[in-house]
C-alpha positions, 0 to 999 in steps of 0.5 A: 867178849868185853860185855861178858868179862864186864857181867863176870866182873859186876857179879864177883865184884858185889859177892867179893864185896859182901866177904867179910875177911881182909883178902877178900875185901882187897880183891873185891876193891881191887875189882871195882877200880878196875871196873872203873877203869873200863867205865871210864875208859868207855866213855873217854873212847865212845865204847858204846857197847861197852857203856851200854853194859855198865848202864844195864848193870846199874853202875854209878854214871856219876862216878867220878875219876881221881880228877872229879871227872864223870864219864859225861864230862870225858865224853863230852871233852872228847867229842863222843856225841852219841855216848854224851846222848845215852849217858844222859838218857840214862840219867847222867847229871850234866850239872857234875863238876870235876874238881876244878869246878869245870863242866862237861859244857866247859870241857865242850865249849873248850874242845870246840864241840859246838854240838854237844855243847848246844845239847848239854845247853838243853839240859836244866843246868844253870847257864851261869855255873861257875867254875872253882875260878869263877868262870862261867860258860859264857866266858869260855865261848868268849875266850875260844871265840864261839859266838855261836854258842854265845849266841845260844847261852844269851838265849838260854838266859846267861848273864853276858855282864858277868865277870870273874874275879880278876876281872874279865868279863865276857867281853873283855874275854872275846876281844882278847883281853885276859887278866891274870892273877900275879905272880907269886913273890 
């Protein structure tokens, strides 16, 4: 019944888009944020089938949500391993960046999802993107204490020596040793 409503929705959503007056143009809007909406909602959830309708119907995979967050990076942050895996066969940029700078490895590495993080790692995405705090992947496995993915990262040629702004580098981070910015006055 969702795959149905979902094809009704796609189709009127394009005919209402190419209506020329002001109602319509509202209604039509009004539609595509709600099919955002589900398509978001898909992949927070791991709604497969439902996801599976949006990628046969052509929809944006790179969307993203009022937080720059893709349906890769939801999934991937809620451990959705199979919707991780069909999102990015159907072309989904693992490299996207929500508004923070923070990937859909970052949001892996920091939930503790060592699987898919080891396969959004298999992607061509540089192992050192940093994030709008000049934070690199690396320094998330430190922090959260994933050696394993630390191991993976060094091998798939991240820069371990690496260091943000405030100073922390990936081993000061893996001891625990956190600066932070200071307090405003």
């Amino acid at each position: 019944m969702k795959a149905v409503f979902l094809l009704f929705a796609l189709c009127l959503g394009s005919n209402l888009a190419l209506a020329q007056n002001e109602p319509a143009a509202a209604e039509a809007e009004q539609i595509q944020a709600q099919l955002r909406d589900y398509f978001f909602n898909a992949a927070r959830f791991g709604d497969n089938e439902m996801l599976d309708e949006f990628i046969q119907a052509g929809f944006d995979l790179n969307a993203a949500d009022d937080k720059g967050y893709t349906a890769l990076i939801l999934a991937a942050y809620n451990g959705h391993a199979d919707t991780v895996e069909r999102l990015l066969a159907a072309g989904a940029d693992a490299c996207a960046e929500d508004k923070r700078g923070n990937t859909a490895l970052m949001g892996a590495i920091f939930k503790g999802e060592l699987r898919i993080a080891k396969r959004l790692l298999a992607t061509e995405c540089n192992p050192d993107q940093r994030n709008a705090a000049g934070q690199t992947p690396a320094m998330y496995a430190a922090l959260f204490q994933r050696g394993e993915l630390l191991e993976a990262l060094r091998e798939r040629g991240a820069d371990l020596s690496a260091t943000d702004p405030l100073g922390n580098s990936v081993e000061s981070l893996a001891r625990g040793e956190i600066r932070t910015a200071p307090a405003a006055q």
